[in-house]
One Martini backbone bead per residue (centre of mass of N, CA, C, O) as a GRO file, in nm:
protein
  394
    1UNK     BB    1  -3.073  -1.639  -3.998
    2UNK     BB    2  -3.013  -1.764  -3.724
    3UNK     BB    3  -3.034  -1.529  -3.459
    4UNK     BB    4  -3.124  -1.304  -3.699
    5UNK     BB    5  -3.251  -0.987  -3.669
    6UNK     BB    6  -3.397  -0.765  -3.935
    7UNK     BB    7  -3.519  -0.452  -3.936
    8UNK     BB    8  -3.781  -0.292  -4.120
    9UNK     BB    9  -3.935  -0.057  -3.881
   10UNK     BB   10  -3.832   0.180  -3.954
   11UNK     BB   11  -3.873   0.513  -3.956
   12UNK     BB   12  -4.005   0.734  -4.241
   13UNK     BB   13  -4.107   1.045  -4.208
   14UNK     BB   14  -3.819   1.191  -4.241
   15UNK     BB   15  -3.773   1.024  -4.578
   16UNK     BB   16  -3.937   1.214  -4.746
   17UNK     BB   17  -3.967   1.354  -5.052
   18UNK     BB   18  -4.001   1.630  -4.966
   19UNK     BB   19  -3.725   1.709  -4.757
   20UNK     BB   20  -3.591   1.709  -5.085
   21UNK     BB   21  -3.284   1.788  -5.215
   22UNK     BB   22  -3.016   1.881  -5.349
   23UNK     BB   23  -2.839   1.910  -5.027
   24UNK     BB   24  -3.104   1.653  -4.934
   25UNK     BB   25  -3.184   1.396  -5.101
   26UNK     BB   26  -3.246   1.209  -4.805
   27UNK     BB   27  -3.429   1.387  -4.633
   28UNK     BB   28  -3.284   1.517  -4.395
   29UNK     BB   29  -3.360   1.694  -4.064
   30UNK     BB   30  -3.154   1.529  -3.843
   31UNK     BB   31  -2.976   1.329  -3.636
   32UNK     BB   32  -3.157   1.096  -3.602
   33UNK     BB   33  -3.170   1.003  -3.857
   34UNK     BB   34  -2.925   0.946  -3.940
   35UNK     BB   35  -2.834   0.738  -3.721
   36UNK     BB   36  -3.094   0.531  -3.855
   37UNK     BB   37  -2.926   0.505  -4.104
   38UNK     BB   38  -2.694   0.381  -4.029
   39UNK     BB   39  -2.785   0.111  -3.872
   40UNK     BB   40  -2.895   0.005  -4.131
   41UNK     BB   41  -2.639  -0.041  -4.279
   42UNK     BB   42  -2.494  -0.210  -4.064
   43UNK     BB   43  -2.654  -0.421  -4.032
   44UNK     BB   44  -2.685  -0.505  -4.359
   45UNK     BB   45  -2.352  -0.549  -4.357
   46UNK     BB   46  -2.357  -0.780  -4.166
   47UNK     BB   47  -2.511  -0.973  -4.273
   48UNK     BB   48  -2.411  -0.992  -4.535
   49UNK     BB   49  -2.128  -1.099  -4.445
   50UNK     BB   50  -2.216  -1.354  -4.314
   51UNK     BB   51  -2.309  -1.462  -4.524
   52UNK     BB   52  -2.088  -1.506  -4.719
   53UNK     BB   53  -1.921  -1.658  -4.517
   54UNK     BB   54  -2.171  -1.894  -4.541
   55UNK     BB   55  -2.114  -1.963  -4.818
   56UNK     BB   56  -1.783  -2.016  -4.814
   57UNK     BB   57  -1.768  -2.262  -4.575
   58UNK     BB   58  -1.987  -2.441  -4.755
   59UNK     BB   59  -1.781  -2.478  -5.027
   60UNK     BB   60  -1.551  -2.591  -4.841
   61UNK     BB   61  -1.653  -2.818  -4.751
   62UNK     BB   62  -1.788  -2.918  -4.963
   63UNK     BB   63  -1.488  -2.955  -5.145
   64UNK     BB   64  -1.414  -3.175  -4.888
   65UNK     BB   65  -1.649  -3.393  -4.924
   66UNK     BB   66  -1.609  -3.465  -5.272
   67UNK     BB   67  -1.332  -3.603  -5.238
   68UNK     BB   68  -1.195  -3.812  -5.372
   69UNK     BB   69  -1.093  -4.152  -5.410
   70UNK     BB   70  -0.915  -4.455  -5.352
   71UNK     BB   71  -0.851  -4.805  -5.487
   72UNK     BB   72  -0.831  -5.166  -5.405
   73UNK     BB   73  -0.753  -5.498  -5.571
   74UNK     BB   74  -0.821  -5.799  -5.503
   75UNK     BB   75  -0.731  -6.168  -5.498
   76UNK     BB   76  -0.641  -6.515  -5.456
   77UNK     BB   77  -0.639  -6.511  -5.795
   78UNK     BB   78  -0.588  -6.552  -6.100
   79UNK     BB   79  -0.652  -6.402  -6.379
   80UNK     BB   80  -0.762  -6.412  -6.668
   81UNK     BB   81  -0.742  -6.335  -6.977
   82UNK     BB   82  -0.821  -5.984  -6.973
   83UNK     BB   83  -0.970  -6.017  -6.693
   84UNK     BB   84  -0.916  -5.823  -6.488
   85UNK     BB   85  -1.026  -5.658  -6.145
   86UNK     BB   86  -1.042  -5.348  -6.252
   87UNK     BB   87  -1.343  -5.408  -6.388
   88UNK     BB   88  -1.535  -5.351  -6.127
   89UNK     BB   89  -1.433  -5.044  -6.114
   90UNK     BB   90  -1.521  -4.844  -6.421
   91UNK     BB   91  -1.825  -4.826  -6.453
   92UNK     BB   92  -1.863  -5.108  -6.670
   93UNK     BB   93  -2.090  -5.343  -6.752
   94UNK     BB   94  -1.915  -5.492  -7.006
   95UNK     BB   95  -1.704  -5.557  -6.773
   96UNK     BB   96  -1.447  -5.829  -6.658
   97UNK     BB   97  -1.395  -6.021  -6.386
   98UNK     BB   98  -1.193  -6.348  -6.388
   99UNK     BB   99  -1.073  -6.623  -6.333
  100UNK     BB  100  -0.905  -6.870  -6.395
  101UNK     BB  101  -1.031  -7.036  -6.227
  102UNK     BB  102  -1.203  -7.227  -6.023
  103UNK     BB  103  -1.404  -7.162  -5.753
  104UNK     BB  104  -1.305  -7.145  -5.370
  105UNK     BB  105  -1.428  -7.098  -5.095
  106UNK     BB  106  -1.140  -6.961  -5.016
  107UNK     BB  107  -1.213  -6.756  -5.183
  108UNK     BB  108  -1.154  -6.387  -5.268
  109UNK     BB  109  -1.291  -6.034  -5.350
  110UNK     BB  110  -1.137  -5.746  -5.320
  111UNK     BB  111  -1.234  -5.381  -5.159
  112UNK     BB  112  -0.995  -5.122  -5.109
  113UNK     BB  113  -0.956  -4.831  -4.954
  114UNK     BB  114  -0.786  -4.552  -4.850
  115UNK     BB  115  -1.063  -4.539  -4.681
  116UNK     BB  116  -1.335  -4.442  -4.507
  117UNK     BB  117  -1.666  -4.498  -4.572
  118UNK     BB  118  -1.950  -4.409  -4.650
  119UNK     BB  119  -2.251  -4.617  -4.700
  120UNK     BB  120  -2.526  -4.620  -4.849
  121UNK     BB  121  -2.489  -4.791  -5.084
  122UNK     BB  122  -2.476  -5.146  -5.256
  123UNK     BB  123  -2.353  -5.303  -5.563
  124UNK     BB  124  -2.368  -5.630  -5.705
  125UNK     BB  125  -2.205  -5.774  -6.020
  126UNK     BB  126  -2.258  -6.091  -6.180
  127UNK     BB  127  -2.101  -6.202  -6.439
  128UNK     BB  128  -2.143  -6.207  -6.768
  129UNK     BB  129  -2.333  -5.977  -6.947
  130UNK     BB  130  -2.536  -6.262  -7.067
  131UNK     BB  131  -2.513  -6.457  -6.747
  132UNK     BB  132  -2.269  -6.610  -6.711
  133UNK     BB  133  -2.149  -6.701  -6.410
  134UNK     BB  134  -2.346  -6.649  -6.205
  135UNK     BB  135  -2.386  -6.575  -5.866
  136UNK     BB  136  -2.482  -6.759  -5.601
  137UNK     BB  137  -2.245  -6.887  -5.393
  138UNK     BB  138  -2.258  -6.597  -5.190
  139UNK     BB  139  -2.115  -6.328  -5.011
  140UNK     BB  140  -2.158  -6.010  -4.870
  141UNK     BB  141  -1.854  -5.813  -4.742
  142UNK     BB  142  -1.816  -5.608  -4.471
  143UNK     BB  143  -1.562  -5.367  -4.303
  144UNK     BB  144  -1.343  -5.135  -4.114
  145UNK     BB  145  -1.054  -5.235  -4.134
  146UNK     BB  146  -0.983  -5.521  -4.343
  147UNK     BB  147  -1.032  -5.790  -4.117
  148UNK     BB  148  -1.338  -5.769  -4.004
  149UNK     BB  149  -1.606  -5.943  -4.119
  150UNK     BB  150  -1.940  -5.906  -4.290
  151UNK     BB  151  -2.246  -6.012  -4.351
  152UNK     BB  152  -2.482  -5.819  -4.535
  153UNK     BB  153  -2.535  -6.035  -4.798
  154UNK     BB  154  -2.662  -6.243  -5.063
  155UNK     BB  155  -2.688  -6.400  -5.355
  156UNK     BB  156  -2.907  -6.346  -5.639
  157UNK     BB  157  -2.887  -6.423  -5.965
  158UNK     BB  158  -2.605  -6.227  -5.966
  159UNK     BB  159  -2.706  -6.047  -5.690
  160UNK     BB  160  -2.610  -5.766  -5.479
  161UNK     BB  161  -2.791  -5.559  -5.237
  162UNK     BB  162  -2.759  -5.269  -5.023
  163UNK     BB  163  -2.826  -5.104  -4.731
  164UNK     BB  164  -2.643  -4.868  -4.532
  165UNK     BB  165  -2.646  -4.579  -4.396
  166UNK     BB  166  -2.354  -4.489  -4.369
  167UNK     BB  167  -2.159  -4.695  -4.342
  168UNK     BB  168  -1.859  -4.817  -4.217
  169UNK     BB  169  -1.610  -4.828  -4.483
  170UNK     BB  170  -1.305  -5.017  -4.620
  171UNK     BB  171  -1.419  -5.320  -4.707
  172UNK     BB  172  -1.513  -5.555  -4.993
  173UNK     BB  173  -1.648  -5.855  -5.008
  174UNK     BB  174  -1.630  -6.155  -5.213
  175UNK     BB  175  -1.783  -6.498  -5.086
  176UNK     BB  176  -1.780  -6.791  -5.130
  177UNK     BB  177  -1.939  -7.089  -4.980
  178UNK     BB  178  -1.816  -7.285  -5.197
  179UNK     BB  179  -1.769  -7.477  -5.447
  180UNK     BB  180  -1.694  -7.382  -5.820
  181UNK     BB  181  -1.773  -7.485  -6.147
  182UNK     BB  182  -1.690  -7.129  -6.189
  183UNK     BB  183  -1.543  -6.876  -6.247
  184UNK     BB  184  -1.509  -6.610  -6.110
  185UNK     BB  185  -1.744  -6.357  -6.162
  186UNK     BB  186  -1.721  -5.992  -6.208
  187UNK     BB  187  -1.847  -5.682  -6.299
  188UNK     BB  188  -1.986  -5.455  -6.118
  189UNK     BB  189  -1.913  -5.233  -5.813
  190UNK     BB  190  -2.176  -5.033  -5.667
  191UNK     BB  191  -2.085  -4.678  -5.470
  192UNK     BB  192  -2.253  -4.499  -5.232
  193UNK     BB  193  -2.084  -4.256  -5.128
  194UNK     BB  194  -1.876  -4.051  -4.812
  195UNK     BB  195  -1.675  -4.042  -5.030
  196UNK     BB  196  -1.590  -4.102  -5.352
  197UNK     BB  197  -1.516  -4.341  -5.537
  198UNK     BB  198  -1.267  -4.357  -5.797
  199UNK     BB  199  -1.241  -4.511  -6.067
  200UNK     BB  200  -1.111  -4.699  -6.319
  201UNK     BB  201  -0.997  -4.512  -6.601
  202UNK     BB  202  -0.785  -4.693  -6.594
  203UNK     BB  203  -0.700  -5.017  -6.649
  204UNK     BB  204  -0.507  -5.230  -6.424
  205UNK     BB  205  -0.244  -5.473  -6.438
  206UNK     BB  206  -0.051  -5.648  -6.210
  207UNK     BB  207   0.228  -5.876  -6.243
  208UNK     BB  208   0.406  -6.081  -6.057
  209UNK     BB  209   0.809  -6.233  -6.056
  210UNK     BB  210   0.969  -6.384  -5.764
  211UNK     BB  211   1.148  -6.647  -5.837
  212UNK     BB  212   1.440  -6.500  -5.744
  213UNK     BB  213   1.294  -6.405  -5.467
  214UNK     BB  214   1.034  -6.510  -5.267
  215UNK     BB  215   1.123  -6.287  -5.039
  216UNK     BB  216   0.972  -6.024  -5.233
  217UNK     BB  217   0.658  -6.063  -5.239
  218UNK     BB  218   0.532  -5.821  -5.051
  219UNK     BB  219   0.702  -5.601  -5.174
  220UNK     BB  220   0.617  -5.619  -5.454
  221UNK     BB  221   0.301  -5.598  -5.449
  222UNK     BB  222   0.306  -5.316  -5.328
  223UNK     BB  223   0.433  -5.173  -5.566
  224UNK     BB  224   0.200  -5.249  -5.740
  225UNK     BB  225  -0.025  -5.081  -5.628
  226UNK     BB  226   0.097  -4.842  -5.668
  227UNK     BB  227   0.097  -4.805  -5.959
  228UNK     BB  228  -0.163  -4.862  -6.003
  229UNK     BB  229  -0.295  -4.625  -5.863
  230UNK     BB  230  -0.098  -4.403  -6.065
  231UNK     BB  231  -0.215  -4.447  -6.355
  232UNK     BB  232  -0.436  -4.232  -6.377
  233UNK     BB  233  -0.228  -3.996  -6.339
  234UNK     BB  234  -0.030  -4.067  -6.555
  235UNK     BB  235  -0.213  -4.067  -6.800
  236UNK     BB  236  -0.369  -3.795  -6.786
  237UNK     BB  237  -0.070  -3.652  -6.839
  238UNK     BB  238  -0.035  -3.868  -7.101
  239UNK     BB  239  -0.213  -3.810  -7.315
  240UNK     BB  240  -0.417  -3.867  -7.594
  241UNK     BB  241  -0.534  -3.911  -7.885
  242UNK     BB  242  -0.635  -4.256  -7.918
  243UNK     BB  243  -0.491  -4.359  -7.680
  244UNK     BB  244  -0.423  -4.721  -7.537
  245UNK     BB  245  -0.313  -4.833  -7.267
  246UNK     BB  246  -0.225  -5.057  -7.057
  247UNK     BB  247  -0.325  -5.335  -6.871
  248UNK     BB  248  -0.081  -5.537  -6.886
  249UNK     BB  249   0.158  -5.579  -6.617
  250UNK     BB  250   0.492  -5.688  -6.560
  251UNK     BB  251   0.664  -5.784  -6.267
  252UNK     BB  252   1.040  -5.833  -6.246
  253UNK     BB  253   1.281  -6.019  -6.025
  254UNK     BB  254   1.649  -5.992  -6.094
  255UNK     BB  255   1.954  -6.152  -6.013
  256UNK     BB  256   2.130  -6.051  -6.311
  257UNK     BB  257   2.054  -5.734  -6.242
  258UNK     BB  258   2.278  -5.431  -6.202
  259UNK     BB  259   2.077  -5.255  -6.196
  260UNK     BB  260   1.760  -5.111  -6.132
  261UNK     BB  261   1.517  -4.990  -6.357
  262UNK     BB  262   1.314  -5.138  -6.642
  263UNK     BB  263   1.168  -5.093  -6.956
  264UNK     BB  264   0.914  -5.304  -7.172
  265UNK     BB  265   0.716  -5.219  -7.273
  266UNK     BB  266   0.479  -5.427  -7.051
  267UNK     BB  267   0.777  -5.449  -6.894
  268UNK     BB  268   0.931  -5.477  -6.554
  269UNK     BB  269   1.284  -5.442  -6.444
  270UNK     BB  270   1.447  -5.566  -6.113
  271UNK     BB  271   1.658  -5.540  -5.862
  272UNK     BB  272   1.745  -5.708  -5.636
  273UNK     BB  273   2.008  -5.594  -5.492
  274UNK     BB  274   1.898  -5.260  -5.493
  275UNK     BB  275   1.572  -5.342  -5.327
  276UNK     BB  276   1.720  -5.443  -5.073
  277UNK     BB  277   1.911  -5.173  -5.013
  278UNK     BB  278   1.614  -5.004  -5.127
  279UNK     BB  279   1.314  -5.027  -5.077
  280UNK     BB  280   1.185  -4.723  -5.050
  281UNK     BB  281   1.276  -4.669  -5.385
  282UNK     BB  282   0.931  -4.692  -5.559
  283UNK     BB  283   0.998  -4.454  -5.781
  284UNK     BB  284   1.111  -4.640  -5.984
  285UNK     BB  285   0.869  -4.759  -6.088
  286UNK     BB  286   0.690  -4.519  -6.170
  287UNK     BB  287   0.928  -4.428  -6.371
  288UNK     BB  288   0.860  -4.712  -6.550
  289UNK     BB  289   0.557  -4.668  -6.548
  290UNK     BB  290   0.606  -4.429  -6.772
  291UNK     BB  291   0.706  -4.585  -7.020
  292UNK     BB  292   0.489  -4.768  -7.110
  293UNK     BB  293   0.292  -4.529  -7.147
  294UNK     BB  294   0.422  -4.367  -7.344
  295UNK     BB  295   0.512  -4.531  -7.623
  296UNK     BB  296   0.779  -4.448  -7.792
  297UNK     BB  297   0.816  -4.585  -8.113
  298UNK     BB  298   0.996  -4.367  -8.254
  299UNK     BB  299   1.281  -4.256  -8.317
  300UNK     BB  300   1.515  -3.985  -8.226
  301UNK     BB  301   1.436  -3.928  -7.929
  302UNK     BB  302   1.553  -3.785  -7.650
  303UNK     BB  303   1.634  -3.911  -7.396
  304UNK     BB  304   1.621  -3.670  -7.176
  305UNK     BB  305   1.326  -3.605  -7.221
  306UNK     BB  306   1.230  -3.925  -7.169
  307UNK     BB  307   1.346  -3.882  -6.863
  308UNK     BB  308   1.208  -3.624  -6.772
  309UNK     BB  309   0.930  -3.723  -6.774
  310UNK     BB  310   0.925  -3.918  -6.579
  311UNK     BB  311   1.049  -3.752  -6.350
  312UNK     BB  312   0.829  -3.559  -6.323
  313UNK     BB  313   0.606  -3.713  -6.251
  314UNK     BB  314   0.790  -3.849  -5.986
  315UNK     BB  315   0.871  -3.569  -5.834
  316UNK     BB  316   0.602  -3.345  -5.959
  317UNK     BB  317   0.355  -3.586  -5.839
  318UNK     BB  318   0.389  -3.832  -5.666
  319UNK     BB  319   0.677  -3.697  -5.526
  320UNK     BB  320   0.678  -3.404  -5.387
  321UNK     BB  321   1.032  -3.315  -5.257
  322UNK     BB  322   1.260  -3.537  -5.380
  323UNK     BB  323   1.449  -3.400  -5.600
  324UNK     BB  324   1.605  -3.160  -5.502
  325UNK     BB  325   1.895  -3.004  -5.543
  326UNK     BB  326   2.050  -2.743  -5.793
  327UNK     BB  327   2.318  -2.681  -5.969
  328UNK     BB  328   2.307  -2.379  -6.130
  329UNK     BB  329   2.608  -2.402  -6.293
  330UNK     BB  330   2.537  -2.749  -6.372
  331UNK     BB  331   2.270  -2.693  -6.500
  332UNK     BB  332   2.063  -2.874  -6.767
  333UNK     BB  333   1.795  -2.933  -6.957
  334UNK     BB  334   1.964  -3.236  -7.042
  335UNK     BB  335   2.051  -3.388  -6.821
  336UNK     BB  336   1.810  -3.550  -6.746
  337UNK     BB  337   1.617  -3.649  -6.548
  338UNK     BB  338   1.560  -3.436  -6.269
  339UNK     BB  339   1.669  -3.213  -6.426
  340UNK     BB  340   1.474  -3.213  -6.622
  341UNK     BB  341   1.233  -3.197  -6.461
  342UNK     BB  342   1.259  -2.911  -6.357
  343UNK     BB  343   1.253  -2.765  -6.601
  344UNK     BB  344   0.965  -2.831  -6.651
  345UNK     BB  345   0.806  -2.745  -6.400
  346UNK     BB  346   0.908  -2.426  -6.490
  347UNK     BB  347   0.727  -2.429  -6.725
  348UNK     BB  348   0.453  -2.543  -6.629
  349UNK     BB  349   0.441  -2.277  -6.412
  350UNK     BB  350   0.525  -2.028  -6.628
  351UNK     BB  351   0.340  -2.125  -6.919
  352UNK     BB  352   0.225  -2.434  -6.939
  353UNK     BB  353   0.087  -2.692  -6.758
  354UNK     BB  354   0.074  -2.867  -7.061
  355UNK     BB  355   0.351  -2.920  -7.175
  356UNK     BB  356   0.411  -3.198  -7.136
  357UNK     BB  357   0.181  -3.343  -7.306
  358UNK     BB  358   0.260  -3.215  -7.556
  359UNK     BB  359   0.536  -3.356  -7.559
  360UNK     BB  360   0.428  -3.616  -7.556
  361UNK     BB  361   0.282  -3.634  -7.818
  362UNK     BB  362   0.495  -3.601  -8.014
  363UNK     BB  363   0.690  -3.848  -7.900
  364UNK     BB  364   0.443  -4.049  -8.028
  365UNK     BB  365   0.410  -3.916  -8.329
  366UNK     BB  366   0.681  -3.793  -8.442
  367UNK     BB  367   0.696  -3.468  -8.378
  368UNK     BB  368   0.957  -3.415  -8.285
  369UNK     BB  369   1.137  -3.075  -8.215
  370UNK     BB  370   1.324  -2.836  -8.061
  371UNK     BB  371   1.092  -2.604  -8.185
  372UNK     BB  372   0.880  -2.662  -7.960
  373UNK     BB  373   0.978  -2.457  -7.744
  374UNK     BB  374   0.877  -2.209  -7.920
  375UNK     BB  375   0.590  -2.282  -8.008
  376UNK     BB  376   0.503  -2.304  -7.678
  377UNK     BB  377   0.690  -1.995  -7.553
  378UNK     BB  378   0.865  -1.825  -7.750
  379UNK     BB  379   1.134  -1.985  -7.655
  380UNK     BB  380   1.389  -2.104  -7.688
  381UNK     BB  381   1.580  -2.350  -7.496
  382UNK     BB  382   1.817  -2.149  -7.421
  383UNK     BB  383   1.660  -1.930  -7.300
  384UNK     BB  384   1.532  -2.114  -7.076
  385UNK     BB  385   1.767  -2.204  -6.946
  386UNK     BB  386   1.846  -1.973  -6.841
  387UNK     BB  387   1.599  -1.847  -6.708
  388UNK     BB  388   1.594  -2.101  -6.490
  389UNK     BB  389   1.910  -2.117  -6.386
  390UNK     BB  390   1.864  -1.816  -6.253
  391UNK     BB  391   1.622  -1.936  -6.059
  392UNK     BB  392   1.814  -2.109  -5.877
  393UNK     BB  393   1.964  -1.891  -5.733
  394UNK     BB  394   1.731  -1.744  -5.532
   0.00000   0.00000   0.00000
């Protein structure tokens, strides 16, 4: 360690093993030996405790030095059918995003940061997987704040790389330099940055409908952001072998729904006049966009527990602490929404952190019963909702 000298040449003529014995196995003959004996014990103490203490703070600097980020994508086009924004950047050269039409100069496809990042190398695939449509005629440019660009290379045959040695990066733009023959098409975007940027492990895209609202469409696209940024994270809760969640969701803002909002398949409908009135509440979607993941088939589930993993998601992930508080004398583990979602959280901090998921597996497979709760905690629902009940009083 720097700035720091461990001696190893104390005196040793009098820690021979000649003056050792039964009652003085260390051969100690006088006081001053003892002392010897003491600084050298303290010393090597102290380094060792040194070291360990910078081995500990060099752990944690590292793991929040590689603390992954998130990410969104945008276009000024629409994507042609099946062929999402998000699938520039999922890790997959197999997969690509297309506009719908042919691009024109004023077009371009933008990837913004959580956050600045800073950018070791920086490198673009575009074109479909076997060359098609591979982009000639465009610029690579990125960002310090998301608002102005720098040009930093061309495209060449369908490819643009870049070293950036450590520069600080918000957002990368790809810019067409001219009017395109053909639909913009990116492969895939890949940067070597500090901290790395997350994938999208669920590849989803968000399309929005506010044709009844038009004066609703900046609030609406945020909102949609929101959920996209949220999808791996819902997915991630509600896994499941085999199961392979929706890519294309559409949100729709209608004036003639006086409910809040709900969820068909892989359609999501707000009331334009409860989201007029209450802007904030963003996590409504969130909640409905778990319905989506569900994609409970079968008949027979009850009502309470899937609106309760819903509220679980968004209360005890997305927004943790804006659940409220439950009066325990009138509190029923089948309540519904937020009540059944604490209900939940309490079992999967006591029993099971797995607990949500393989209840979501089981109404996914249509294999959920009651005795589910006993399968997975050894104790009836009744007695847990008990237990739960009396935990809410202290």
């Amino acid at each position: 360690m720097p700035g720091f000298l461990v001696r190893s040449d104390f005196p040793t003529s009098h820690f021979s093993l000649t003056n050792r014995n039964q009652n003085n196995p260390l051969g100690i003959t006088r006081y001053s030996d003892l002392l010897r004996l003491f600084m050298v014990l303290v010393i090597r103490i102290s380094f060792l405790s040194l070291l360990l203490a910078g081995v500990a703070a060099n752990s944690v600097a590292q793991s929040k030095k590689l603390a992954p980020i998130t990410a969104v994508v945008e276009c000024t086009q629409a994507s042609a059918k099946g062929q999402i924004r998000q699938f520039v950047f999922d890790g997959n050269k197999e997969t690509y995003f297309a506009t719908e039409k042919n691009a024109s100069a004023k077009d371009n496809f933008t990837l913004t940061f959580e956050k600045p990042v800073k950018v070791k190398t920086l490198e673009v695939l575009t074109g479909k997987p076997k060359g098609e449509d591979a982009l000639k005629e465009a610029n690579l440019e990125i960002s310090e704040d998301g608002k102005t660009f720098q040009t930093v290379g061309k495209f060449q045959e369908g490819q643009a790389t870049r070293k950036l040695d450590g520069k600080t990066v918000l957002a990368i733009r790809i810019q067409p330099t001219e009017d395109l023959k053909y639909p913009l098409t990116i492969r895939e975007i890949v940067v070597d940055s500090e901290p790395a940027v997350r994938h999208f492990k669920y590849p989803v895209e968000f399309t929005i409908d506010v044709s009844d609202a038009p004066e609703m469409k900046e609030w609406t696209e945020k909102v949609a952001r929101i959920c996209e940024r949220q999808y791996t994270m819902i997915n991630e809760e509600l896994k499941s072998e085999g199961f392979k969640p929706a890519r294309s969701i559409r949100l729709t803002m209608k004036n003639d729904y006086d409910g809040v909002a709900y969820a068909s398949g892989s359609r999501i409908v707000g009331s334009v006049k409860f989201f007029k009135s209450h802007p904030e509440d963003m996590g409504a979607f969130v909640h409905e966009t778990v319905h989506v993941v569900q994609q409970y088939r079968t008949r027979g589930n009850p009502g309470w527990l899937v609106e309760g993993i819903a509220d679980y998601i968004r209360f005890f992930k997305y927004e943790p602490g804006k659940a409220g508080r439950l009066n325990a004398e009138r509190a029923r583990y089948n309540g519904s929404y937020r009540t059944t979602a604490a209900f939940l959280n309490y079992l999967s901090e006591k029993y099971d952190p797995l607990i949500v998921q393989k209840l979501n597996k089981m109404l996914r497979e249509g294999e959920y019963k009651e005795e589910a709760f006993q399968v997975l905690t050894k104790k009836t629902v009744q007695e847990l909702d008990e237990e739960w009940r009396a935990s809410l009083k202290k």
